[in-house]
N, C-alpha and C positions, 0 to 999 in steps of 0.2 A: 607469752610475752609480758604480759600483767603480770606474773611472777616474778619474772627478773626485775624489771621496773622498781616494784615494790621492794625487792632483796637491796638495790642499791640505793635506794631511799632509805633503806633503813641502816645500812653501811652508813652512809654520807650524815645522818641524825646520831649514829654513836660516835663519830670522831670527832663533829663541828662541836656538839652539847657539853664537850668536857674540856675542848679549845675557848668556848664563851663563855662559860666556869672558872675557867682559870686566871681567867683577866679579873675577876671580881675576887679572888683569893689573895690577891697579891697585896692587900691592903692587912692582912691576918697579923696581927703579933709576934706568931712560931713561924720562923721564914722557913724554917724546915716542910714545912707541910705547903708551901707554896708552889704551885707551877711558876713554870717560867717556858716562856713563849719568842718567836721566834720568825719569820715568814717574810714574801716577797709576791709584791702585785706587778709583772711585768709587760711592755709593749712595746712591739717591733714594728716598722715599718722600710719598706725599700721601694725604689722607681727606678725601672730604666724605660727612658723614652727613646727613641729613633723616628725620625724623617730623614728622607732621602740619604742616608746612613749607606755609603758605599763597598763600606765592609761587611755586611750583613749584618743578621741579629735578628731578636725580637725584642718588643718592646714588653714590659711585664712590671706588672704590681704584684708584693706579695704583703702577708702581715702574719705577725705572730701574737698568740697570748700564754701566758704563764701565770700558775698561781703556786707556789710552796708555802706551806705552814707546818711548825712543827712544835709542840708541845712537850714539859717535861715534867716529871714531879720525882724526888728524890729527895728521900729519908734517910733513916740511919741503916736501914736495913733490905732496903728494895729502890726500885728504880723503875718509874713507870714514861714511857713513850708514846705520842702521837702521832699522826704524818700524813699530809695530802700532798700530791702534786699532780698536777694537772698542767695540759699544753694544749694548744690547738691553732694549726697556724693553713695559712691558705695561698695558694700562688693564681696568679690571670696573667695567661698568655695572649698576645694576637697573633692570629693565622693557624688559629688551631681548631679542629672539630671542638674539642672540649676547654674550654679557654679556660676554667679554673676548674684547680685539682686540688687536695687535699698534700699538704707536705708534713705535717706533724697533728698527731691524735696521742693522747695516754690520759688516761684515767688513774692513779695509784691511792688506793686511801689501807693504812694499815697502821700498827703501833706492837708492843711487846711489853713485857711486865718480867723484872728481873729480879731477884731473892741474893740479894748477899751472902756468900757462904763466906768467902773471904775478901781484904781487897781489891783480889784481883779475877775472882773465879766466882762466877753467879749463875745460879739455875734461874734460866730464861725461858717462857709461854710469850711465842712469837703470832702473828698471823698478819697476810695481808690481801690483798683484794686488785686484781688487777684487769683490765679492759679500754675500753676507748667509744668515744662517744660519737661516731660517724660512720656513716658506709664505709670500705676501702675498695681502690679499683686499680685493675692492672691495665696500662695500657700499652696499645702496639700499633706499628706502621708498619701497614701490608708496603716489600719491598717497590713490588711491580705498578700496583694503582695509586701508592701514595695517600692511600684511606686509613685514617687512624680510627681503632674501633677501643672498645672498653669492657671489661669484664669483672664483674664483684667477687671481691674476693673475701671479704670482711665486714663485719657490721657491730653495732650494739650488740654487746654481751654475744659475739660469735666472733672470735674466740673470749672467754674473758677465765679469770683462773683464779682459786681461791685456795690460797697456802697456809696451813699452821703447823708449826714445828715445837716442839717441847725437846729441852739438852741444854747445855753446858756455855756458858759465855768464858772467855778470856781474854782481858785487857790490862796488854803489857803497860800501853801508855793511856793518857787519857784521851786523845786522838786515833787511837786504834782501837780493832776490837775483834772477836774472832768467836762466832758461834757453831760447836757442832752440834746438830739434833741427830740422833740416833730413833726419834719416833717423829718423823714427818708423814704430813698429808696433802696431796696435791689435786686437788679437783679442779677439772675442765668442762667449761659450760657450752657450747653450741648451739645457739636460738633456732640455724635453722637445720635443719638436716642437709642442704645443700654442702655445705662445709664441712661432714660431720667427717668424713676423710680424708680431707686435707689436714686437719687437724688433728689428727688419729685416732679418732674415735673408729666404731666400727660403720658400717653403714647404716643409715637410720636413727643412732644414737643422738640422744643431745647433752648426754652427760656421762662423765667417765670421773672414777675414782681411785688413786693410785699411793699406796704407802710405801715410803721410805725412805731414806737419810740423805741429812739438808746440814749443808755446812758455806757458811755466810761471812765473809770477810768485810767490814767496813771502816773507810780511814775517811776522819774529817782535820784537815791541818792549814793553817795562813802560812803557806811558802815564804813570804814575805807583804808586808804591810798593803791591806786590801786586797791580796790575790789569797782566793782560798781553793784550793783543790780535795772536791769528793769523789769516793770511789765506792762502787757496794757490788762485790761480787759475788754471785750465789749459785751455789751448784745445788743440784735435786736426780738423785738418782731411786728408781720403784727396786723393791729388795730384791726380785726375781731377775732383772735387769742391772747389777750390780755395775756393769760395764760400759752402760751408757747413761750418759751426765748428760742432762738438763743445765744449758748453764747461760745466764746471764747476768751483764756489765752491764752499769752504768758509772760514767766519768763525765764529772763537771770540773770546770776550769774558771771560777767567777771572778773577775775582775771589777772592782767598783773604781768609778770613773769618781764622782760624787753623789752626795745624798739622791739624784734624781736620774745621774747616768749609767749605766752598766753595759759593757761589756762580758760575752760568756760562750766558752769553746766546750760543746758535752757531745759526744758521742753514747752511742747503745751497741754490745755485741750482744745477738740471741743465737743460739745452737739449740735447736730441740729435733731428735732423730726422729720425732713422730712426724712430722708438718710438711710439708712438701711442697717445698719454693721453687720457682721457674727461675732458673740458672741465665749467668748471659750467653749462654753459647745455645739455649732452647731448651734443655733440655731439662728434667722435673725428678726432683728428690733431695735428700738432705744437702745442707749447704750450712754456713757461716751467714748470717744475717747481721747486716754491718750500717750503723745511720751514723749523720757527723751532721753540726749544726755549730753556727758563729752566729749570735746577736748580737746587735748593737741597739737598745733603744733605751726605752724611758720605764723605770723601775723605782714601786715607791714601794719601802720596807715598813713591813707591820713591827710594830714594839720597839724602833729601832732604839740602843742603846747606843746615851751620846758618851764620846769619848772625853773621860776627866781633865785630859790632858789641852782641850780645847778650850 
């Protein structure tokens, strides 16, 4: 466990030390050599209360956190990227065995380094780092007794994944962008061996290593003034297994209210044919892995740039 700890300490030390760098470059002469920066500190909260509530219900707190940053440096001849995003959010029910549950965990910290070949076509060294920073638990109510019990399914760096891709970028617009790697590497970690087959690993395993080709779709675009919609989809298929795609979405819908409100509609699709999800009908094996989430709270943006027009 000291291992991993330390691996994502040292993660979290190379992507912050070049983000707290960059702020102190922006003062430089050659704006070309400058970073520029980017980010969002966010907070969620909800209540529902009931007494004597004749329609049923429960009464329930929940809360959310979010942190996005994102880093950029760009030359005449390359194009280097930063990125952390982090969530963590928690719900309290009453009249439950387990009154608070976990509703949102993600750990992401990664960046890419892109070589101009020509305007629009660049040889890109990708990698990223992904995990979650809490137990996970599945819970269920025995039909007959009405006993909800709980089972772990997830923790610290079990499952956590570490991808680097080296191939081809292409960006028709400057809001789009399209990567194929033709030399991908996918490793999966497993702290405990309890997971190691859920996860696909084999029995006993706490680590598995898997090459081959990764092609990465990403569109960042303002719909219209203050709504911006992101989208980054990525497929990872191992060379032997040409036929089965590793693939996940994410989709953000950000709506800024004002400098201190936001609203934001993101969803997550994961498909991985290794993993073995307990379906709703009982039953266990591959499936569509599907999250949706709306916030409304109080969001204060790092570096924010003021509008001239104001």
């Amino acid at each position: 466990m000291k291992f991993y700890k330390n691996l994502t300490f040292c993660l979290l030390f190379a992507v912050f030390t070049p983000l707290f760098t960059a702020n102190a470059q922006t003062t430089t002469a050659d704006s070309t050599k400058n970073w520029s920066s980017e980010g969002q500190v966010g907070l969620n909260f909800s209540n529902v209360g009931l007494v004597n509530w004749s329609g049923g219900g429960t009464s329930s707190y929940s809360f959310g956190a979010v942190l996005n940053y994102k880093a950029k440096r760009e030359t005449e001849k390359a194009i280097t990227r930063l990125y952390t995003e982090m969530a963590y959010g928690m719900i309290y029910q009453d009249g439950t065995a387990f009154p608070l549950k976990k509703t949102d965990d993600q750990l992401v910290i990664g960046g890419d380094y892109s070589y101009k070949i020509s305007p629009k076509f660049l040889a890109t060294i990708s990698g990223d780092f992904r995990s979650q920073f809490d137990d996970g638990y599945e819970y269920t109510v025995d039909d007959a007794t009405k006993i909800e019990t709980k089972n772990q399914i997830s923790a610290f760096f079990a499952p956590a994944y570490l991808n680097v891709n080296a191939g081809l970028t292409y960006t028709p617009f400057d809001w789009m962008y399209g990567t194929l790697s033709p030399v991908g590497n996918r490793m999966t970690f497993v702290t405990d061996t309890v997971f190691s087959e859920k996860y696909g690993l084999e029995p006993g395993e706490t680590f598995r290593n898997q090459n081959g080709v990764n092609f990465k779709l990403g569109i960042k675009k303002e719909i219209v003034k203050n709504v911006t919609l992101q989208s980054t989809y990525n497929m990872f298929a191992e060379y032997s297994r040409l036929g089965e795609w590793v693939v996940n979405w994410d989709f953000l819908l950000d709506m800024k209210v004002n400098d201190w409100l936001s609203c934001n509609f993101a969803t997550q699709l994961i498909y991985d044919p290794d993993v073995a999800v307990e379906k709703s009908d009982g039953t266990v094996g591959q499936a569509i892995q599907f999250k949706h989430a709306l916030n409304i709270g109080i969001v204060y943006r790092l570096h924010q740039k003021k509008d001239k027009s104001e």
